[in-house]
C-alpha positions in Angstrom: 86.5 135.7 66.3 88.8 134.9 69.9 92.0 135.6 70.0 94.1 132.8 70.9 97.8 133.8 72.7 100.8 132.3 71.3 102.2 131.2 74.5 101.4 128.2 76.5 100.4 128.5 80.1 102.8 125.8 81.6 104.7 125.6 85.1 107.4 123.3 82.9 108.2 126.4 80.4 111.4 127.3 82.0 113.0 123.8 82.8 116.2 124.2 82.7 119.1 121.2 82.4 122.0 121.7 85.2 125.2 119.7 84.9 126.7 119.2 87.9 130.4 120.1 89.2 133.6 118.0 88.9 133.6 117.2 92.6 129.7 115.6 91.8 131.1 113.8 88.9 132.2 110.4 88.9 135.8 110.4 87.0 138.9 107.6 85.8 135.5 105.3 85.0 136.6 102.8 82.4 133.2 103.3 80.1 132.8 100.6 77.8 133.5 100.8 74.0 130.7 98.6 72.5 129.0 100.1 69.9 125.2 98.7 70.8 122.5 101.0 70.8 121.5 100.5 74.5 121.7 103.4 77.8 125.0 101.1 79.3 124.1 102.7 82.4 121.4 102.2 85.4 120.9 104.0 88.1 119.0 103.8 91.9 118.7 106.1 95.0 121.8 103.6 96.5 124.0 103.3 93.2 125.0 103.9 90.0 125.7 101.1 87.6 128.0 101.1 84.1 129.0 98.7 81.5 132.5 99.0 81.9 135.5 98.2 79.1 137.3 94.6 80.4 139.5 92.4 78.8 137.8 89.1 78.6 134.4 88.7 79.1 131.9 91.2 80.1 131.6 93.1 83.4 130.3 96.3 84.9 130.8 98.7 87.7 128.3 99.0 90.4 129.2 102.6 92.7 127.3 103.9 95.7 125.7 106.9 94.6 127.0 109.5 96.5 130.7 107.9 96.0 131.9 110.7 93.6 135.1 112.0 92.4 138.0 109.6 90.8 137.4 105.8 91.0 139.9 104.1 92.2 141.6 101.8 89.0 141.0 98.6 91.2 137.4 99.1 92.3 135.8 95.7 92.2 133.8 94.6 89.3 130.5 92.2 89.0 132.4 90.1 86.2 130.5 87.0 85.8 129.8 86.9 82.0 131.4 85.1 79.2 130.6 87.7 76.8 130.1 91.5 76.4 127.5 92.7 78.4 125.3 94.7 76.7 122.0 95.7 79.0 121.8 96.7 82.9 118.6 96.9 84.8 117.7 97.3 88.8 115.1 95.5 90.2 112.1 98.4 90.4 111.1 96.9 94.1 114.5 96.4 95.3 117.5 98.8 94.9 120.3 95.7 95.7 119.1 93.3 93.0 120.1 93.9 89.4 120.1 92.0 86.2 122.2 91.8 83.2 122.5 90.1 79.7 125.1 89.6 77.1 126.4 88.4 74.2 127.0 84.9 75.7 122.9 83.9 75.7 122.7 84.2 79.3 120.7 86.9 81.6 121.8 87.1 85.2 120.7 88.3 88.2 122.9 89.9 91.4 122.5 90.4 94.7 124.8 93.7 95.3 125.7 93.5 99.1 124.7 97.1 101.5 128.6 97.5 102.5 131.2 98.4 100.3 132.5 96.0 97.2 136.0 94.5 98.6 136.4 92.2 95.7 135.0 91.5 92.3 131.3 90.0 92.5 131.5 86.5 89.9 128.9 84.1 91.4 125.2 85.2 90.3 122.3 84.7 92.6 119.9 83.5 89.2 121.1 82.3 86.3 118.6 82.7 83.2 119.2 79.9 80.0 117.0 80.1 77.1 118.3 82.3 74.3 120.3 80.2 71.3 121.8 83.6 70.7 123.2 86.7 72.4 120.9 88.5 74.7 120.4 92.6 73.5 117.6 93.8 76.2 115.8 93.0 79.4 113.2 95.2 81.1 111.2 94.4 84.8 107.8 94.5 84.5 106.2 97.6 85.9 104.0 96.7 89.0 104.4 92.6 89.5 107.4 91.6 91.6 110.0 89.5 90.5 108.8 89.2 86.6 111.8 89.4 83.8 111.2 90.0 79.9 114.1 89.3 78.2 115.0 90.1 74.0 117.5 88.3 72.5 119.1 88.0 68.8 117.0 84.5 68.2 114.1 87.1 67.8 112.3 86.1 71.2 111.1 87.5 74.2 111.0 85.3 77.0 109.0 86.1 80.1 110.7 85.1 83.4 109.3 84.1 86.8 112.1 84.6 89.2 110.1 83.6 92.4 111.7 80.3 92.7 114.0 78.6 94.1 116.6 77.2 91.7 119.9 79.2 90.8 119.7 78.1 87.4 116.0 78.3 85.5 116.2 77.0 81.9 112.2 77.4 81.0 110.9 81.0 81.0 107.0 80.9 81.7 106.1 82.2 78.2 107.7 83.0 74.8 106.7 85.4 72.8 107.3 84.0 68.9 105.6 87.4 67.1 109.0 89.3 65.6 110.6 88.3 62.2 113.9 90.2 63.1 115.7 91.6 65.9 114.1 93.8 68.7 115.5 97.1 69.4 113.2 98.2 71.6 110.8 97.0 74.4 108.0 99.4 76.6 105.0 98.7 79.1 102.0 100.8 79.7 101.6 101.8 83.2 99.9 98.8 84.7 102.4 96.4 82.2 99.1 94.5 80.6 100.7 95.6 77.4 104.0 95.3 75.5 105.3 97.8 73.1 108.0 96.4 70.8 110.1 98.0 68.0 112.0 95.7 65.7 114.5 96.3 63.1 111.7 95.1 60.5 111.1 98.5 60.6 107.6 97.8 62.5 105.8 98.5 65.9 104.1 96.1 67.8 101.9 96.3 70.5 101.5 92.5 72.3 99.4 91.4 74.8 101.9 89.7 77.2 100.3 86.9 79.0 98.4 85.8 75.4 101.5 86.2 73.3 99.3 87.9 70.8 99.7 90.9 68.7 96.6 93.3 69.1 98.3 96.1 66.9 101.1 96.4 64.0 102.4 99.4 62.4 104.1 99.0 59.0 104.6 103.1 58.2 107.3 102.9 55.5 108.4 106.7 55.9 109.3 105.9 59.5 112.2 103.6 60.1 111.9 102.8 64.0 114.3 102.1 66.4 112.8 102.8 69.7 109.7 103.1 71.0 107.9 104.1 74.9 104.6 104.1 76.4 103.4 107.3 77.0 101.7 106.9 80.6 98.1 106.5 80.3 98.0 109.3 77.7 97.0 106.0 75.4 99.7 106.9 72.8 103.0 105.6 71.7 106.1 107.4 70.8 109.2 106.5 68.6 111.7 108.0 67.6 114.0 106.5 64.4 114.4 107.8 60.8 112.9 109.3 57.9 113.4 108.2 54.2 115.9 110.6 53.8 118.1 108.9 56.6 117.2 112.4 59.2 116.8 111.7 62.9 113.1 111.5 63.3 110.6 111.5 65.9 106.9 110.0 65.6 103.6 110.2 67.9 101.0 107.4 67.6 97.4 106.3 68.9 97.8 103.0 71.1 94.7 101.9 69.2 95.3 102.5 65.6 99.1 102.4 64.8 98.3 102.7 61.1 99.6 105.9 60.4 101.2 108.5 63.3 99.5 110.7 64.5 102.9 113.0 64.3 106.0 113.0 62.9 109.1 115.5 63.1 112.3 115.4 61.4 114.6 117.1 64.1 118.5 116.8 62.4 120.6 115.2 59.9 122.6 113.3 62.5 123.4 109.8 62.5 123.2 108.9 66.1 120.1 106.8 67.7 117.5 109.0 69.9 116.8 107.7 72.8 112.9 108.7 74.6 112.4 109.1 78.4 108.8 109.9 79.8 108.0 111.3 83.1 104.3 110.4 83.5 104.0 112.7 86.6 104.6 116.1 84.8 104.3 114.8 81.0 107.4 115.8 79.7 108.9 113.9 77.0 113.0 113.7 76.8 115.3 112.7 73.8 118.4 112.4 73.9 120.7 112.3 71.4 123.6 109.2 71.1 126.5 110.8 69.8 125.7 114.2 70.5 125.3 116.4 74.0 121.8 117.2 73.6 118.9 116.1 75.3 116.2 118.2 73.8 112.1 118.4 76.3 108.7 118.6 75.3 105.6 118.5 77.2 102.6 115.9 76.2 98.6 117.2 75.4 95.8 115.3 75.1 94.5 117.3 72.4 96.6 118.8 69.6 99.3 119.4 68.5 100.0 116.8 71.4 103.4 117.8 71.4 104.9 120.8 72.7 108.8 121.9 72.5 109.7 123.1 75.2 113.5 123.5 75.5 116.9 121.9 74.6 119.8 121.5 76.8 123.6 121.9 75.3 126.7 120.4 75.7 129.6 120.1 73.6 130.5 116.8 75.3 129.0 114.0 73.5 127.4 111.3 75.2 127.5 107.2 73.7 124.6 106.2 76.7 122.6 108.0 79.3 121.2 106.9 82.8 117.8 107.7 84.7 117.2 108.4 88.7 113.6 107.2 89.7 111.5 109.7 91.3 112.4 108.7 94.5 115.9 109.6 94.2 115.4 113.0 93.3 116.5 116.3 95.3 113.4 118.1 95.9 114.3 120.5 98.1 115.9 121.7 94.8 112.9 121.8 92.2 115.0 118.4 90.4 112.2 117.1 88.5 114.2 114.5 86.6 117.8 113.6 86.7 120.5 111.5 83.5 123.8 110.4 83.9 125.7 110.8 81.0 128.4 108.5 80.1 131.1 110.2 78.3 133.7 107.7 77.5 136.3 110.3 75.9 136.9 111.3 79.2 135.7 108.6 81.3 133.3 110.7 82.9 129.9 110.1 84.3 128.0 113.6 84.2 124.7 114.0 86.0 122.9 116.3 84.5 119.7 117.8 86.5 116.6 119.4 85.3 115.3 121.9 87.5 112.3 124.2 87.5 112.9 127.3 88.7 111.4 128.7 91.8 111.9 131.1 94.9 110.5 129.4 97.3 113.0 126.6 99.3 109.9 124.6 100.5 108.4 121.3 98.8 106.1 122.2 95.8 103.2 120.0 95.9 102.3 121.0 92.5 105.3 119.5 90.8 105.6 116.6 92.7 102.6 114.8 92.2 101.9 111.2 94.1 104.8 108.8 91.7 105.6 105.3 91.6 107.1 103.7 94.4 109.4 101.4 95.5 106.9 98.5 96.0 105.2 95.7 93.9 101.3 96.0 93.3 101.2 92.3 92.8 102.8 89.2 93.1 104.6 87.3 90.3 102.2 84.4 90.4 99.0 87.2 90.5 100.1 88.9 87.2 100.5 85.1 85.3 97.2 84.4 86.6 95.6 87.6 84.7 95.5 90.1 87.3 96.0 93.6 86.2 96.7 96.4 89.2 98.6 100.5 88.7 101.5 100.9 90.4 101.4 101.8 94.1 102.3 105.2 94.4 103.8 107.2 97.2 104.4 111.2 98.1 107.8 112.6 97.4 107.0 114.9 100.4 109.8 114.2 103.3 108.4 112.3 105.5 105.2 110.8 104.1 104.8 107.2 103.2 103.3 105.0 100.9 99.9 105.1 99.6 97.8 102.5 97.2 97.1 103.7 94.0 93.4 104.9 94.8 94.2 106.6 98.2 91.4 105.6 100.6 90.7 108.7 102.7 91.4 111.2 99.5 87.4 112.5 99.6 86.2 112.3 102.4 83.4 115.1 101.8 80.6 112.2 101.1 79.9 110.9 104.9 79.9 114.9 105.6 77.0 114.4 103.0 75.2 112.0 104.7 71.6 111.6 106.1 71.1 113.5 110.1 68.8 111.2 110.9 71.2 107.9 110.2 73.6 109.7 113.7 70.8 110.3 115.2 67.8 107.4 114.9 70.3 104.3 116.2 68.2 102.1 113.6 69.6 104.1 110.7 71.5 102.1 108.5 74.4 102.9 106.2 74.2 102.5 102.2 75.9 99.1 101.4 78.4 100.4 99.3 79.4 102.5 101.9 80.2 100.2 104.4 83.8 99.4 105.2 85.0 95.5 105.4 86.0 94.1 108.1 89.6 93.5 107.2 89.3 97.6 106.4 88.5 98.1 109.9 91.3 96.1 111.4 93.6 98.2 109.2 92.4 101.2 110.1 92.8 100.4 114.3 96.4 99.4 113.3 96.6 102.6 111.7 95.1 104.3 115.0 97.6 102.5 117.2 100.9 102.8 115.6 101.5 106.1 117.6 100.9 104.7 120.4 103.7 102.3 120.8 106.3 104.3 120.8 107.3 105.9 124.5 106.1 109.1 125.1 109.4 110.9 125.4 110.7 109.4 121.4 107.1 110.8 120.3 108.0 113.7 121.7 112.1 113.8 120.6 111.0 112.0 116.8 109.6 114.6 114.4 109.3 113.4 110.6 111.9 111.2 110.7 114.9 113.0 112.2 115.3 113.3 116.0 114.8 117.4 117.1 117.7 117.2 119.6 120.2 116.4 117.0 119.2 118.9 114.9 121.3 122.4 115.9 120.0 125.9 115.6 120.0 128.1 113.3 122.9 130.1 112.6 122.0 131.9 109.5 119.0 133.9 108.2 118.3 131.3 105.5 119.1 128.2 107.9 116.0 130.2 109.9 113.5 130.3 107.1 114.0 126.7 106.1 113.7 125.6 109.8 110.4 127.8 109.3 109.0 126.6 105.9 109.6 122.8 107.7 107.7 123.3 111.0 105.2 124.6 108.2 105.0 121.8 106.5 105.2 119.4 109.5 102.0 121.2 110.9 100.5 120.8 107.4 101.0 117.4 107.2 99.8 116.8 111.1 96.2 118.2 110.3 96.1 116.0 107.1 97.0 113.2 109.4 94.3 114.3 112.4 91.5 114.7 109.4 92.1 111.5 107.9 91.5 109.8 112.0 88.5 112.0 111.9 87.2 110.1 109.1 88.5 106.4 110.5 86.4 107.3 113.8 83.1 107.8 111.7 83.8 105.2 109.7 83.8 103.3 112.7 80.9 104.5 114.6 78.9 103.6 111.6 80.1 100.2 111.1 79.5 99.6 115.0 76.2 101.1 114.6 75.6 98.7 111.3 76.4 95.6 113.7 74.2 96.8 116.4 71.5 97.1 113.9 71.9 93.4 112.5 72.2 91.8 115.7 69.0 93.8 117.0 66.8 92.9 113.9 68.2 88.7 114.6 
């Protein structure tokens, strides 16, 4: 019989959660009092946003990220709604766009301007009408530009198409008729072709968007749900709610067969809501407790037990809603692999609060930073309504790198090494069809082969990943030294990467001009 260790091998073991110092926090910020079960708070890599506490109407805060310290009693508000507003979302594909909804049936959309807020923001760039009653929810769609889902307390989801024209749009593209009661909770899987939806009938759905159809319905009476997320492509669901016995509880289901969970923990005998974060890049699951100042991790198997508890960060301070940074917006020269904001009304304090894993070394770790979800739109509005399903584009959180598609085009390059001698060397050789690059490839690729040359020669020279090398001073400490070091390092790294992948272009195209000579030759 093997002997199996009772450890896990995981780089993720040791995470541990960092709040951050009074100077990094943002104080005096007038947190609202509502009591709904949503986060209150979005986040960007430009700014922070928060429901804020108004009399009359509803209106939130909108504060340049690295603004922090007291706010200043009169900063300008975006104070367009007759109601309470009760969710706050950025635009995934563009950092100055936001929307919002509220308890006067209306969703709007903002354009927040580059320079500072002088005065209070009340004229929306979109105005959404369709909901009878109050609006709880809104989530962007994953990978299609410009697509809205919005939940209201009529027990729809409307599905918005903001590429138009009109300030005011009264007819969503598609209303999804499938819940009985309110919905607590909406989630897409990765490429948004799917809909995850928890209502307070106590059930999960899962709903194909575009068909308005329900392909799956969990009815698991021990398990009262009140939120529910997409784990990834991992092709499971998780929810957290509460059990019979009215303990916080947490549930793992299979995306096809939501009959009865494939998991379920009771973690405490507290009565705030739990809300779930997922980082699909290093599978680690976060909950959070409303109400409480934990936020307790676990990382996600395949196989069983599926789940694995990893740690749980403490704080006496409770927190009533919680923000997320993309990826993007983390600090990697610091390890950050995933960063809240923690709205602590008490003391009208936003806390960031970051989770680091803990290493030596000060240079970028390629092995926690996998290629993440970028900052631009796989498809077009009009190409998702039309049935087109496409991942999220995905870039390099290295500094300096770009984007990249979702299947990266020069990632194996070891095949043409493969390839017949006697192909380079005959002249009538030809190249296996499914080889061959199109010709719009080709034109991309001499782009690509061009762009260094239009700069001068002297700003090739003075320009070195993105910061110029004359501005930059010398070192004037040991440590300064060995992260000027571990830079040029990487900056060398990344320069053969680059010179490899025009290796490839160049026999790429040598074989497609050999192709051509070969089909005009045999006409």
């Amino acid at each position: 019989m093997s002997w199996h260790p009772q450890y896990r091998s995981s780089k993720f073991r040791h995470v541990y959660g960092k709040a951050a110092s009074k100077e990094k926090c943002y104080d005096c910020v007038p947190i609202t009092r509502n009591v709904h079960d949503n986060h209150f708070c979005a986040v960007n890599p430009h700014f922070i946003a928060v429901v804020t506490e108004c009399a009359g109407g509803g209106a939130f805060l909108v504060i340049p990220i690295h603004q922090t310290g007291k706010l200043d009693p009169h900063y300008p508000k975006i104070c367009g709604h007759k109601g309470n507003v009760l969710d706050i979302k950025w635009n995934p594909f563009n950092d100055f766009v936001i929307a919002s909804c509220s308890e006067d049936a209306t969703v709007k959309i903002w354009d927040i301007p580059k320079h500072l807020l002088t005065r209070n923001i009340t004229s929306p760039k979109k105005e959404l009408l369709g909901h009878v009653r109050r609006v709880g929810l809104i989530e962007w769609h994953p990978t299609a530009n410009n697509i809205l889902f919005s939940s209201g307390y009529d027990y729809k989801i409307m599905i918005w198409n903001l590429d138009t024209k009109e300030a005011v749009i009264s007819n969503p593209v598609k209303i999804l008729d499938a819940h009985k009661d309110v919905v607590l909770s909406m989630s897409f899987n990765t490429d948004g072709s799917l809909l995850a939806t928890a209502c307070r009938d106590r059930k999960i759905r899962l709903i194909d968007p575009r068909a308005g159809t329900v392909l799956q319905e969990a009815s698991y009476k021990s398990h009262r749900v009140n939120k529910v997320l997409f784990l990834g492509n991992m092709k499971k669901l998780f929810s957290t709610g509460t059990s019979r016995w009215n303990n916080r509880q947490i549930a793992l289901w299979d995306q096809n067969d939501l009959s009865v969970p494939l998991l379920e923990e009771d973690l405490d005998g507290s009565s705030g809501l739990l809300f779930p974060f997922y980082d699909s890049d290093t599978h680690m699951l976060y909950v959070v407790g409303k109400g409480d100042g934990n936020i307790r991790y676990y990382e996600i198997s395949p196989e069983k037990p599926y789940l694995n508890y990893l740690m749980e960060y403490r704080s006496h301070l409770p927190q009533k809603g919680i923000g997320m940074m993309p990826k993007r917006g983390l600090e990697v020269s610091a390890c950050e692999i995933f960063r809240f904001y923690k709205l602590i009304p008490t003391k009208s304090l936003i806390e960031p609060i970051s989770m680091i894993v803990p290493r030596r070394s000060e240079s970028y770790q390629e092995d926690i930073y996998p290629l993440t979800t970028g900052a631009q739109p796989a498809l077009t509005a009009q190409e998702w309504l039309n049935g087109i399903n496409k991942g999220p584009l995905l870039v390099s959180l290295r500094p300096g790198s770009g984007a990249m598609n979702s299947l990266p085009q020069f990632l194996e390059p070891e095949p043409l090494k493969k390839t017949d001698q006697s192909q380079h060397q005959g002249g009538g050789g030809r190249m296996p069809l499914q080889d061959r690059q199109k010709p719009s490839e080709i034109e991309d690729s001499r782009k690509q082969l061009k762009v260094g040359e239009k700069l001068p020669k002297n700003e090739q020279m003075r320009l070195s990943n993105g910061f110029d090398v004359f501005e930059c001073p010398p070192p004037k400490t040991e440590n300064e030294l060995l992260q000027m070091f571990y830079r040029q390092q990487e900056e060398i790294r990344r320069l053969r990467e680059l010179v490899n992948q025009r290796d490839v272009q160049i026999k790429q195209l040598e074989l497609e001009l050999r192709n051509l000579c070969t089909d005009t030759g045999s006409y």
